[in-house]
OpenMM code with the backbone's topology and positions (N, CA, C; nanometers):
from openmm import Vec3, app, unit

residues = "UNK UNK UNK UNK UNK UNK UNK UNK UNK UNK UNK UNK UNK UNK UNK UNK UNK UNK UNK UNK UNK UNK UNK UNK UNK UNK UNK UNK UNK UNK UNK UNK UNK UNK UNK UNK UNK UNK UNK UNK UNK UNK UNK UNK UNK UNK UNK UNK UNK UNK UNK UNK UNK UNK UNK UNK UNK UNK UNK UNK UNK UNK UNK UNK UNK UNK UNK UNK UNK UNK UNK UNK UNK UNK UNK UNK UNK UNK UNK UNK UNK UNK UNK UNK UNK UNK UNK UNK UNK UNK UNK UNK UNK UNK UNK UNK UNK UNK UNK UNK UNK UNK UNK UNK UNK UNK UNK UNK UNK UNK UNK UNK UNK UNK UNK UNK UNK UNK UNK UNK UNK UNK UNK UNK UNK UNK UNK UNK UNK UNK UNK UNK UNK UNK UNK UNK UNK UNK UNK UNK UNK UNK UNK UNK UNK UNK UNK UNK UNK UNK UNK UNK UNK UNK UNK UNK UNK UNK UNK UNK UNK UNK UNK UNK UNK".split()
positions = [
    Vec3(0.0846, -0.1176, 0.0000),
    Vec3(0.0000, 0.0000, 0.0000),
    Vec3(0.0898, 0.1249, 0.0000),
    Vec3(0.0219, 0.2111, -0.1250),
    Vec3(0.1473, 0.3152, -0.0998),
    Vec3(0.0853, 0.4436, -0.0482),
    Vec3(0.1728, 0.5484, 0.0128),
    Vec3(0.1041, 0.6703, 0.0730),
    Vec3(0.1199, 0.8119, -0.0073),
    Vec3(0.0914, 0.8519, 0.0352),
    Vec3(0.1098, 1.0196, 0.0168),
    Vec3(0.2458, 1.0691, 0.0575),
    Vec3(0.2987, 1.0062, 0.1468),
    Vec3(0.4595, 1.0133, 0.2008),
    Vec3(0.5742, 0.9575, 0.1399),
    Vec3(0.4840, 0.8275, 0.0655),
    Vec3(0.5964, 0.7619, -0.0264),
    Vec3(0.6164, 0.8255, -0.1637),
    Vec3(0.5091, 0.8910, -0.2332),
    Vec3(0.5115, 0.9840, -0.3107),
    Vec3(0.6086, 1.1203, -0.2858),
    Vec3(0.5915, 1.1434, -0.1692),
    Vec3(0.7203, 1.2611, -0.1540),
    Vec3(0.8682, 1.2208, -0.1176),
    Vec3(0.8394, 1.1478, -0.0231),
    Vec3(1.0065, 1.0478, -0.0163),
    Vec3(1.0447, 1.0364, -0.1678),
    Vec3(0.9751, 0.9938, -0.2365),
    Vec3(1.0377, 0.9295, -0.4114),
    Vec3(1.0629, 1.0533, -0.4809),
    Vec3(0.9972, 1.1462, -0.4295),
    Vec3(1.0069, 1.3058, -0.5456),
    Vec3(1.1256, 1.3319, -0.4811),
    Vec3(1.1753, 1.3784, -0.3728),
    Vec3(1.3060, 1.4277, -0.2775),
    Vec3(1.4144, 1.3735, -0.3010),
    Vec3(1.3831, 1.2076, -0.2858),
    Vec3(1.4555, 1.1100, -0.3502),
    Vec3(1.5544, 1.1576, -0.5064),
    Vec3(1.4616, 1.1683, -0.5806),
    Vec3(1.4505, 1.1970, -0.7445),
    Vec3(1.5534, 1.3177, -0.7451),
    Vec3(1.4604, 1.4398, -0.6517),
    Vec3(1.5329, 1.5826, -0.6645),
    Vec3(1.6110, 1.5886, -0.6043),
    Vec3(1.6667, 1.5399, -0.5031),
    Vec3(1.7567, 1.6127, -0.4213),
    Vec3(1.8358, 1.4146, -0.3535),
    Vec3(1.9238, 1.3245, -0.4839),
    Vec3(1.9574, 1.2219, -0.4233),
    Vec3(2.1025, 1.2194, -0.3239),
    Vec3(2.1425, 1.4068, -0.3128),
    Vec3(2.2544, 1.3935, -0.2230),
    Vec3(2.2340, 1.3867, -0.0670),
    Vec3(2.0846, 1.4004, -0.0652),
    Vec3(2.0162, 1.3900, 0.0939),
    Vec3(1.9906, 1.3130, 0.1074),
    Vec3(1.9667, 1.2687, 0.2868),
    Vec3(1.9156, 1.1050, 0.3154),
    Vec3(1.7678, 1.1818, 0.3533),
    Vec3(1.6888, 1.1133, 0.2578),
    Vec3(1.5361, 1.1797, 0.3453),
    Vec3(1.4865, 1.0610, 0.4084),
    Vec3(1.5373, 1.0037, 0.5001),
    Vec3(1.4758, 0.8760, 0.5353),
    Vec3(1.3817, 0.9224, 0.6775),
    Vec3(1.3876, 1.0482, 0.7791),
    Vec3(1.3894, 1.0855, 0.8611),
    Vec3(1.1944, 1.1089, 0.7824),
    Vec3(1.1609, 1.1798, 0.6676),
    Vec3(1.0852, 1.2062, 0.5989),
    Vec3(0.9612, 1.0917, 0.6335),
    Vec3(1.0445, 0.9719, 0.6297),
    Vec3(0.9444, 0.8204, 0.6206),
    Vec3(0.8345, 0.8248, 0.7525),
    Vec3(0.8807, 0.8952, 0.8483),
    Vec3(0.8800, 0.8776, 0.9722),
    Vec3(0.7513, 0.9763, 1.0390),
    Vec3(0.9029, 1.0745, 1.0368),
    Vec3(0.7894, 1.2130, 1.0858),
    Vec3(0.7099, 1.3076, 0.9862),
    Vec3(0.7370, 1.2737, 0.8579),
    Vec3(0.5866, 1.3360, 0.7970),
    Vec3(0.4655, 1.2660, 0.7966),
    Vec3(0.4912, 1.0911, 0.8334),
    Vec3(0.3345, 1.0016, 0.8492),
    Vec3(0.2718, 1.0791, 1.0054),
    Vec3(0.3748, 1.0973, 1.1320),
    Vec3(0.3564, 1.1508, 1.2400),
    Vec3(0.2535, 1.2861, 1.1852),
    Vec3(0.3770, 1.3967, 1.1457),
    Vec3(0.2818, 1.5342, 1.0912),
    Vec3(0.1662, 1.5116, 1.0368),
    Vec3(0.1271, 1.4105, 0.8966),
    Vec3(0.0251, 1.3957, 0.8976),
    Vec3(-0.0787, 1.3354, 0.9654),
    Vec3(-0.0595, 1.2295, 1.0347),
    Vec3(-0.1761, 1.1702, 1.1394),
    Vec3(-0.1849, 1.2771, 1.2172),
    Vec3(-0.0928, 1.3935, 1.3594),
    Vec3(-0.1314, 1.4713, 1.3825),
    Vec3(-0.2408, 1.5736, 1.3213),
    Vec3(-0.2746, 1.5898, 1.1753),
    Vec3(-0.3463, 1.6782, 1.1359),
    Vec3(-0.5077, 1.6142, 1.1541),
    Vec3(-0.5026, 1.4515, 1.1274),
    Vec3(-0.6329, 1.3558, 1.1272),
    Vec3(-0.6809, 1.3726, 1.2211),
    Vec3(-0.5543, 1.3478, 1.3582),
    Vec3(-0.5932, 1.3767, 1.5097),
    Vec3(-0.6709, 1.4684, 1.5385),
    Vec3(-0.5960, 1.5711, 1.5026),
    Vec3(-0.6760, 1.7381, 1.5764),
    Vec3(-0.8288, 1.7462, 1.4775),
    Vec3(-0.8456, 1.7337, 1.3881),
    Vec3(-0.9535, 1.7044, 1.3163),
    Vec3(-1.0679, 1.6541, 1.3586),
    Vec3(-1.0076, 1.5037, 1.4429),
    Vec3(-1.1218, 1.4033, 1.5104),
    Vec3(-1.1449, 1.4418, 1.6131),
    Vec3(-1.0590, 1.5295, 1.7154),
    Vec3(-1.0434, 1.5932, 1.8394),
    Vec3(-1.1493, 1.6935, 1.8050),
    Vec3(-1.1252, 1.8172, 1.7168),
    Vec3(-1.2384, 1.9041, 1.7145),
    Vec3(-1.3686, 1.8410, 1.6974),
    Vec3(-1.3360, 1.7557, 1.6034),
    Vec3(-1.5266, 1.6741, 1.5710),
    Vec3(-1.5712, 1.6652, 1.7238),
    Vec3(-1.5394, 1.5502, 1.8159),
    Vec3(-1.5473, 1.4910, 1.9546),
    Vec3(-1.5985, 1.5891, 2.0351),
    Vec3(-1.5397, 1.7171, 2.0223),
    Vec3(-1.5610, 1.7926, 2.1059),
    Vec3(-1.7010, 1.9209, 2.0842),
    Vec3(-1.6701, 1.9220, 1.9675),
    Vec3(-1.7908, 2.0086, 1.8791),
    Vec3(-1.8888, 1.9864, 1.9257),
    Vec3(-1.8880, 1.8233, 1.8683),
    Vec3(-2.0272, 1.8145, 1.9388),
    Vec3(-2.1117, 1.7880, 2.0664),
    Vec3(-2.0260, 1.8211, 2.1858),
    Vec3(-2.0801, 1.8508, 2.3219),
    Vec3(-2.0309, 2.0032, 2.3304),
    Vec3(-2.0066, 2.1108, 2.2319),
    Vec3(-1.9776, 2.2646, 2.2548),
    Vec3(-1.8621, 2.2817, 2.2989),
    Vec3(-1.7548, 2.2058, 2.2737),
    Vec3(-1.6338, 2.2460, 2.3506),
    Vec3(-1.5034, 2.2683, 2.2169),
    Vec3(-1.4261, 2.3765, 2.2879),
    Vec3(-1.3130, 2.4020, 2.2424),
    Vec3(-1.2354, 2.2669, 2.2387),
    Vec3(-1.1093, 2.2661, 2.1841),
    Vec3(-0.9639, 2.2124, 2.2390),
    Vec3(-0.9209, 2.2196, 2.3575),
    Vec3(-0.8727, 2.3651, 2.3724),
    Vec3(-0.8708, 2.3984, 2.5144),
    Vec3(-0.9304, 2.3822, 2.6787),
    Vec3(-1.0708, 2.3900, 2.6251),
    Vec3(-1.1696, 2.4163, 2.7296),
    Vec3(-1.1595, 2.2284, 2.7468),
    Vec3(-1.1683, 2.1109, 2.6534),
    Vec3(-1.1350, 1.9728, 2.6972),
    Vec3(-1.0562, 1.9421, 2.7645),
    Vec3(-0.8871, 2.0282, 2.7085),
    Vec3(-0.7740, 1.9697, 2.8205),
    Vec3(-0.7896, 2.0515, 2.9814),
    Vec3(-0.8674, 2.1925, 2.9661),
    Vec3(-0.8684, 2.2297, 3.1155),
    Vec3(-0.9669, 2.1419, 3.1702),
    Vec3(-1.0517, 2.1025, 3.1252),
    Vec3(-1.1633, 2.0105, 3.2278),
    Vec3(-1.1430, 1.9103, 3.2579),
    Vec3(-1.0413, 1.8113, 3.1308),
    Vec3(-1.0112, 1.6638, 3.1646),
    Vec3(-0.8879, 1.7094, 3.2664),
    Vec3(-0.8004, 1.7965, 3.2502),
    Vec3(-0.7147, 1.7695, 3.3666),
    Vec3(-0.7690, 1.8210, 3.5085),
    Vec3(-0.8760, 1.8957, 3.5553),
    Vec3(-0.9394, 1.8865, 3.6144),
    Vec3(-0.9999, 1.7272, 3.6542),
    Vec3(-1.0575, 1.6485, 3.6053),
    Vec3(-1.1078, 1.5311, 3.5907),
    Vec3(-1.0421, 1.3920, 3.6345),
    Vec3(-0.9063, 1.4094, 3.5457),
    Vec3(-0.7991, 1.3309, 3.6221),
    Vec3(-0.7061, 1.3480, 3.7571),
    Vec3(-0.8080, 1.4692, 3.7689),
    Vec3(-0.7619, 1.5227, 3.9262),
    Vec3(-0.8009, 1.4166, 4.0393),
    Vec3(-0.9792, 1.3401, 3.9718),
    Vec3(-1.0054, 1.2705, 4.1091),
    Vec3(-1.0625, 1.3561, 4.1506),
    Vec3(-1.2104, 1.3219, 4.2331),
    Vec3(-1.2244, 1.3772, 4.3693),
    Vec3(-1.1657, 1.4773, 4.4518),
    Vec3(-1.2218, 1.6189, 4.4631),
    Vec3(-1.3019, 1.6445, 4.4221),
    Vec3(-1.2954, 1.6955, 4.2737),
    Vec3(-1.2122, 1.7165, 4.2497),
    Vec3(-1.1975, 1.7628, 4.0894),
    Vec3(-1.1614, 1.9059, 4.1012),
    Vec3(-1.0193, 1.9409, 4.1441),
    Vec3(-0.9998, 2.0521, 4.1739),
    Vec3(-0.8326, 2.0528, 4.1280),
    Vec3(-0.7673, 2.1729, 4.1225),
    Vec3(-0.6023, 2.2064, 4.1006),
    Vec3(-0.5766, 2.3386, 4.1313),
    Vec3(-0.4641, 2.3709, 4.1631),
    Vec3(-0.4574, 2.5296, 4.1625),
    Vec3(-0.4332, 2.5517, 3.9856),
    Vec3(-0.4228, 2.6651, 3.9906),
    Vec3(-0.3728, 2.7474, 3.8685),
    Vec3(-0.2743, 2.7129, 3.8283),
    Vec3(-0.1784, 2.6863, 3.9235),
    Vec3(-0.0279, 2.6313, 3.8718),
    Vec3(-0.0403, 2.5068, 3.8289),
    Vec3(-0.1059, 2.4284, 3.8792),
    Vec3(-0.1282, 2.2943, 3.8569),
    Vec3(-0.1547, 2.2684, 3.6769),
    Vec3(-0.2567, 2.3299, 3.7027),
    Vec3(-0.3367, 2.3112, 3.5404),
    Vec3(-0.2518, 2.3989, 3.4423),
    Vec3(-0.1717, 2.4854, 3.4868),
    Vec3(0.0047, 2.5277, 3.4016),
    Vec3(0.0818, 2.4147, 3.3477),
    Vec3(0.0905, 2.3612, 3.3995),
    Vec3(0.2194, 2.2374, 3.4529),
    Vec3(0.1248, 2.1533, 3.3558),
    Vec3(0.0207, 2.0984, 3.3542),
    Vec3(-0.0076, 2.0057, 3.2521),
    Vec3(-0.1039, 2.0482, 3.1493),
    Vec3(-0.1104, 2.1880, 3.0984),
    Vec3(-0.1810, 2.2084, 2.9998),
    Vec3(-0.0809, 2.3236, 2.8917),
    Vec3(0.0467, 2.3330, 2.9658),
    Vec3(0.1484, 2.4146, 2.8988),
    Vec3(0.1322, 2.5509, 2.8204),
    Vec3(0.0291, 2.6010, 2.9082),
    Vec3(0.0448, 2.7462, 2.8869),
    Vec3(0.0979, 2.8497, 2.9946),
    Vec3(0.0804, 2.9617, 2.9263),
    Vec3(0.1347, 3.0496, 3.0451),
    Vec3(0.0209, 3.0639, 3.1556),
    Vec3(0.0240, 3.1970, 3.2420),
    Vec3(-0.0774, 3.1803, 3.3495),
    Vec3(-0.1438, 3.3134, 3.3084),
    Vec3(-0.1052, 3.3805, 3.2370),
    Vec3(-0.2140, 3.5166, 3.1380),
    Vec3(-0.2965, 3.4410, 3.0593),
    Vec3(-0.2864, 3.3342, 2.9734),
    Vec3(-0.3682, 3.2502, 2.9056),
    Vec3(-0.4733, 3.1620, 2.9791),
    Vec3(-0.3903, 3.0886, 3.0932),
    Vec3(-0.4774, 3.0490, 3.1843),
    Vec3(-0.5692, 3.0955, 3.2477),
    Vec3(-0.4982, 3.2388, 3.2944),
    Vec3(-0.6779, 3.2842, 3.3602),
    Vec3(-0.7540, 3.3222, 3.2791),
    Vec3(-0.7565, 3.3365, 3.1637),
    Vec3(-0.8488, 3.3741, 3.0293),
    Vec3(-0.8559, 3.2695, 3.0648),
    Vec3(-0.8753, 3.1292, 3.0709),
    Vec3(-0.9052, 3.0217, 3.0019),
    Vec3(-1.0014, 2.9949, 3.1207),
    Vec3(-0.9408, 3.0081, 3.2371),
    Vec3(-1.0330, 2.9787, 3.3790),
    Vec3(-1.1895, 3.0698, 3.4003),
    Vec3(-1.1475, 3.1860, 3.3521),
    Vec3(-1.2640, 3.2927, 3.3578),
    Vec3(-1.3741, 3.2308, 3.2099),
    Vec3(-1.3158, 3.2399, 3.1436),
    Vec3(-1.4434, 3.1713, 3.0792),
    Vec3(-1.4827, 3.0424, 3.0316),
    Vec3(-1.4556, 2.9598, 3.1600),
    Vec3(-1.4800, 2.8435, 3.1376),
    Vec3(-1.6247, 2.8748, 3.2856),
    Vec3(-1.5738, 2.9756, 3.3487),
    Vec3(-1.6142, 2.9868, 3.4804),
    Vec3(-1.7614, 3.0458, 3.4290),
    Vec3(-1.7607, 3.1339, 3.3633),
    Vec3(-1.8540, 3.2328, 3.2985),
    Vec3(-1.9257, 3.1287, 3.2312),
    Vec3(-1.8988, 3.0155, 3.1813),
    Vec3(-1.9999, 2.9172, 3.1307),
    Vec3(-2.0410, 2.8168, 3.1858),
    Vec3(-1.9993, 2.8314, 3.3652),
    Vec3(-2.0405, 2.7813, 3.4401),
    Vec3(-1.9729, 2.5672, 3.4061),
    Vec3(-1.8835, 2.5538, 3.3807),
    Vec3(-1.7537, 2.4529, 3.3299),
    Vec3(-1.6763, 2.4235, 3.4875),
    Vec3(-1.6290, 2.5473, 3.5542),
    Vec3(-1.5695, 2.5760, 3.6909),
    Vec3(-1.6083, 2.6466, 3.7776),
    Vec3(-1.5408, 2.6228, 3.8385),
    Vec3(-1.5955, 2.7206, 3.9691),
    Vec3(-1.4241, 2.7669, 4.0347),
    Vec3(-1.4229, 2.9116, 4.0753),
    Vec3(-1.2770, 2.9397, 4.1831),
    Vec3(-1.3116, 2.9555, 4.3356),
    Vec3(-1.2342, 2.8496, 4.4109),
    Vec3(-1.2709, 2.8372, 4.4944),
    Vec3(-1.1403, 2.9082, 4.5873),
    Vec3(-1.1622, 2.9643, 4.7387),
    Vec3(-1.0260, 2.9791, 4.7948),
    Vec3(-0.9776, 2.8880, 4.8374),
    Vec3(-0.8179, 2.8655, 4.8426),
    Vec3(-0.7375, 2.7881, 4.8569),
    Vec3(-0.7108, 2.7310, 5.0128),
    Vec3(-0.8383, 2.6702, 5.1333),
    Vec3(-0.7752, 2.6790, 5.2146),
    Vec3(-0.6234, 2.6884, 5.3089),
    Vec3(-0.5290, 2.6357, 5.2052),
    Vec3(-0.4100, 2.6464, 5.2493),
    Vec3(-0.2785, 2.7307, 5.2124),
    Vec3(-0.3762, 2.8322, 5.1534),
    Vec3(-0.2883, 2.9637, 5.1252),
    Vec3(-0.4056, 3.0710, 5.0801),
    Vec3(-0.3934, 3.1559, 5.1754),
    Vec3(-0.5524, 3.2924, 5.1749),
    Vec3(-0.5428, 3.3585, 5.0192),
    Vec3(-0.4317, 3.4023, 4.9561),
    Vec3(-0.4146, 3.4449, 4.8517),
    Vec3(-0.4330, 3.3564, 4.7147),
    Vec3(-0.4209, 3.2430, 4.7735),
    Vec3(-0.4627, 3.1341, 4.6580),
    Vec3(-0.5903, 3.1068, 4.6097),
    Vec3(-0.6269, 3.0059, 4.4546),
    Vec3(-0.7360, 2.9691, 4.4793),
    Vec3(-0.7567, 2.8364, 4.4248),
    Vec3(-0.8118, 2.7813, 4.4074),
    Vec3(-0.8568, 2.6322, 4.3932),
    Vec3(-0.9695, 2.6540, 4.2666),
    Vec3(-0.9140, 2.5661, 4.1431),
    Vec3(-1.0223, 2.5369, 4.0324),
    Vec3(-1.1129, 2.4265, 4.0467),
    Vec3(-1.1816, 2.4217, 4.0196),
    Vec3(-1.3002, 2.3287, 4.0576),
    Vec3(-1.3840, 2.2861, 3.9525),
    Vec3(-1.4069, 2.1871, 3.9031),
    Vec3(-1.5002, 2.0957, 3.8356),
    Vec3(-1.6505, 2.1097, 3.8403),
    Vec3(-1.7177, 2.1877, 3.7880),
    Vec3(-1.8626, 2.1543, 3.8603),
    Vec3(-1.9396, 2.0582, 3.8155),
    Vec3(-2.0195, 2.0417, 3.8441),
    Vec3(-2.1277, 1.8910, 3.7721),
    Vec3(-2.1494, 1.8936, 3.6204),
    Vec3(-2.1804, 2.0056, 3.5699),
    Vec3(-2.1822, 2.0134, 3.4299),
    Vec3(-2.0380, 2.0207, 3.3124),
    Vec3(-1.8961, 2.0712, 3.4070),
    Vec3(-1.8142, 2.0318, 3.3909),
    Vec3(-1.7522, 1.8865, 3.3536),
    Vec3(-1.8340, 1.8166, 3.4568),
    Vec3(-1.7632, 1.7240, 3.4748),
    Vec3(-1.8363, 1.6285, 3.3771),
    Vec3(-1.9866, 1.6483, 3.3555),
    Vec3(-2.0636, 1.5557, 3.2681),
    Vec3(-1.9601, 1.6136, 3.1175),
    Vec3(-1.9793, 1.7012, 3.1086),
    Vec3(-1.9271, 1.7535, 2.8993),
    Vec3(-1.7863, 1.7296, 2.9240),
    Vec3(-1.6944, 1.6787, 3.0184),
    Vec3(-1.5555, 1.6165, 3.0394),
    Vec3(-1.5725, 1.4589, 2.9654),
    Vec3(-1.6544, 1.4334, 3.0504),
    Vec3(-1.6802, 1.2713, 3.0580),
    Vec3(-1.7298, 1.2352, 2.9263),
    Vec3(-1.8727, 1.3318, 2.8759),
    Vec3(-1.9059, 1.2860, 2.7556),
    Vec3(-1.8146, 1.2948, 2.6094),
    Vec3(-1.7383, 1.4080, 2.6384),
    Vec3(-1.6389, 1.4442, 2.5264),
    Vec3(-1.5470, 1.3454, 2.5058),
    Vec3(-1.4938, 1.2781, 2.6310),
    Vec3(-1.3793, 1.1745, 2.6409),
    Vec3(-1.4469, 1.0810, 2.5436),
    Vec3(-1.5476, 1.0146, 2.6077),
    Vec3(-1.5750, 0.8862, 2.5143),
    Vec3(-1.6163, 0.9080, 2.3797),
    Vec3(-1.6502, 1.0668, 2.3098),
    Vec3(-1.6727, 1.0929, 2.1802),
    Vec3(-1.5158, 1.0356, 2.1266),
    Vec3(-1.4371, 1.1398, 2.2001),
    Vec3(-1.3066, 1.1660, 2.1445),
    Vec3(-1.2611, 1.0142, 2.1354),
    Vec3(-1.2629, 0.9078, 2.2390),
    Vec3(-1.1878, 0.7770, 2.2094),
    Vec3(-1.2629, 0.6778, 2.1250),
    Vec3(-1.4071, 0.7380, 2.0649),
    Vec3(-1.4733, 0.6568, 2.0178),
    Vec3(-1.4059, 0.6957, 1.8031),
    Vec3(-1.3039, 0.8729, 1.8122),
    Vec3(-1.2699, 0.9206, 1.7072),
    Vec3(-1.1488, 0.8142, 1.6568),
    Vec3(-1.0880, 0.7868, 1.8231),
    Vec3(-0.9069, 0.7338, 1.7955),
    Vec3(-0.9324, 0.6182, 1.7767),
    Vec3(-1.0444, 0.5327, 1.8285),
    Vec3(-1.0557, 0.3477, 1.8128),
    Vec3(-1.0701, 0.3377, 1.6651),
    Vec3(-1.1392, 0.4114, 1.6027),
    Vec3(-1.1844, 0.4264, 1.4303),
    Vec3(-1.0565, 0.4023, 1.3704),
    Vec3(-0.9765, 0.5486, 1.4467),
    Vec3(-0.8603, 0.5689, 1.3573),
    Vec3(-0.7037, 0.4368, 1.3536),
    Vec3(-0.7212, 0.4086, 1.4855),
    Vec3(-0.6601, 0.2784, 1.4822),
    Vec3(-0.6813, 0.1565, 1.4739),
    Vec3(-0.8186, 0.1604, 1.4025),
    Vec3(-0.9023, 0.0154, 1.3725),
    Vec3(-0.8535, -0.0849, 1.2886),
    Vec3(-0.7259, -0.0083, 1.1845),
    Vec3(-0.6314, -0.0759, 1.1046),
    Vec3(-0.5035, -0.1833, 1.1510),
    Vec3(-0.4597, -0.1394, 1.3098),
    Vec3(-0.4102, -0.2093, 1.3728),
    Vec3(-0.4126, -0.3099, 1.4200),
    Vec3(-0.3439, -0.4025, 1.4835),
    Vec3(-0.4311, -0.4917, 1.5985),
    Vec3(-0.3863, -0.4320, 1.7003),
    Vec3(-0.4034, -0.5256, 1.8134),
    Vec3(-0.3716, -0.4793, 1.9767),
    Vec3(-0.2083, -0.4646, 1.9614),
    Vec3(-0.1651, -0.5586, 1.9233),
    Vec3(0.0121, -0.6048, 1.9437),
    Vec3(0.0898, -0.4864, 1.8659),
    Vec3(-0.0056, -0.4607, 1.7206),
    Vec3(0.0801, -0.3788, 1.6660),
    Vec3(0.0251, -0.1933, 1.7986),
    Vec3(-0.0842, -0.1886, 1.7946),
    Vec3(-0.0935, -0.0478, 1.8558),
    Vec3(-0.0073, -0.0224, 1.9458),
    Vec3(0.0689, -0.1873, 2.0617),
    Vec3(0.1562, -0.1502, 2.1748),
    Vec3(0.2694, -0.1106, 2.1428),
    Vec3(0.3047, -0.2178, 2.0309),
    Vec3(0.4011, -0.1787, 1.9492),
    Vec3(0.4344, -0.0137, 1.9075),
    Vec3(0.3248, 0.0285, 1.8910),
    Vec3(0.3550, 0.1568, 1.7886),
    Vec3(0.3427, 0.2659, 1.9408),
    Vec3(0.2885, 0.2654, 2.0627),
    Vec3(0.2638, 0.3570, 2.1101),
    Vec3(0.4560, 0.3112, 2.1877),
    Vec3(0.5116, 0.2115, 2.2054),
    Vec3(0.6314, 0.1650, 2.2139),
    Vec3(0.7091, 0.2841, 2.1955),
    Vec3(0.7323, 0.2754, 2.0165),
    Vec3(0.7857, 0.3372, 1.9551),
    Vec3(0.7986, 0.4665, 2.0338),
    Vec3(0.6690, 0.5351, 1.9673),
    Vec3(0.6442, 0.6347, 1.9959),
    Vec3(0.7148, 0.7463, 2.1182),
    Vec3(0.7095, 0.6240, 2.2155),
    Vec3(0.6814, 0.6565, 2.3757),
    Vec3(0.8802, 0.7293, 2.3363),
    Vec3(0.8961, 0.6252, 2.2892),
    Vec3(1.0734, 0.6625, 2.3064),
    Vec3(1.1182, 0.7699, 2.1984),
    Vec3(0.9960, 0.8351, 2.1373),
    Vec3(1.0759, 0.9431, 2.1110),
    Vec3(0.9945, 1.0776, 2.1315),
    Vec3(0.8890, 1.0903, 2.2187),
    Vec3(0.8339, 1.1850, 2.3320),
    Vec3(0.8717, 1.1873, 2.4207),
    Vec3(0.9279, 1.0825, 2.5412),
    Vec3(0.9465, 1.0615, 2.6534),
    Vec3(1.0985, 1.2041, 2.6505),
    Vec3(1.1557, 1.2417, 2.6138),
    Vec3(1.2602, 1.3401, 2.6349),
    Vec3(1.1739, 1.4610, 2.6061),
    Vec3(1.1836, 1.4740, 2.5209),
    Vec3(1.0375, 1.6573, 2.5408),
    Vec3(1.0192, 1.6422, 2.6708),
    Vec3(0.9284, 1.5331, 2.6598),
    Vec3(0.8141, 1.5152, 2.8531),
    Vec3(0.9177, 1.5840, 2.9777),
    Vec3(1.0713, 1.5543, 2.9151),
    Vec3(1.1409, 1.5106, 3.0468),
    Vec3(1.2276, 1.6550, 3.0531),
    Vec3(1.1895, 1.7372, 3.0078),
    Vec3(1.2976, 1.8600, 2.9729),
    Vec3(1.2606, 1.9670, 3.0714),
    Vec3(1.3606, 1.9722, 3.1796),
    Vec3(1.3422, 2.0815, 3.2982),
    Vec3(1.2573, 2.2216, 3.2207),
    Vec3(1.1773, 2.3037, 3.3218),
    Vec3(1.1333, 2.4230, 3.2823),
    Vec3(1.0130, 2.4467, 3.1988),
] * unit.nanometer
topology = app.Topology()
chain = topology.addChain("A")
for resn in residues:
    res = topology.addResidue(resn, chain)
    for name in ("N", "CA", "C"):
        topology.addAtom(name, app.Element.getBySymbol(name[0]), res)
């Protein structure tokens, strides 16, 4: 089966045979499945009214556990924005009634994000849209090859993941 990648590998190939484009084989199938991804991600989410954004602040809220809360810094640290973006992101998630800011009993100046019930339902329902987008998309696989491939994968994200700051 040939791709859209093997078509450009062979043109690069053709034009330019003093380069190794073998790197090409790899991470342009990556670049392109990323584009399928975010695609199926917006679908998933569309249709319970949600951003991109507004999914990863609620699911990491969500994978908080009981009660379903983080500080500000928290939801920094795993949603990789700054904290000017974040409180845009907190205020109108809040304004659509998504969260709630709560004070931080253990620091007066602090505050605590919070999950509310309707939060937590368009979290929950979005998830299983969204994994019902990725089972489709890896329906070509089997089990052995998907471990296989998230394998791969793992070993060449796991350094990004791991990079102080």
């Amino acid at each position: 089966m040939e791709d859209e990648v093997d078509r450009l590998v062979a043109a690069w190939r053709r034009e330019r045979p003093d380069l190794d484009v073998e790197p090409l084989e790899v991470l342009s199938r990556v670049s392109r499945l990323a584009r399928h991804l975010d695609r199926a991600r917006r679908l998933a989410f569309a249709e319970h009214s949600l951003e991109p954004w507004e999914f990863d602040v609620l699911t990491a809220l969500r994978r908080a556990g009981v009660p379903y809360q983080l500080s500000p810094g928290q939801l920094l640290t795993q949603t990789l924005v700054t904290s000017g973006t974040m409180t845009n992101r907190i205020d109108r998630l809040a304004k659509k009634g998504l969260v709630e800011r709560l004070p931080d009993p253990s620091d007066r100046r602090g505050v605590l994000v919070r999950l509310t019930v309707e939060g937590r339902d368009r979290a929950d329902q979005s998830l299983a849209g969204l994994l019902d987008q990725e089972r489709a998309i890896l329906a070509e696989l089997s089990s052995a090859q998907r471990a296989e491939l998230a394998g791969l994968l793992r070993q060449l994200t796991a350094p990004f993941d791991n990079i102080p700051g």
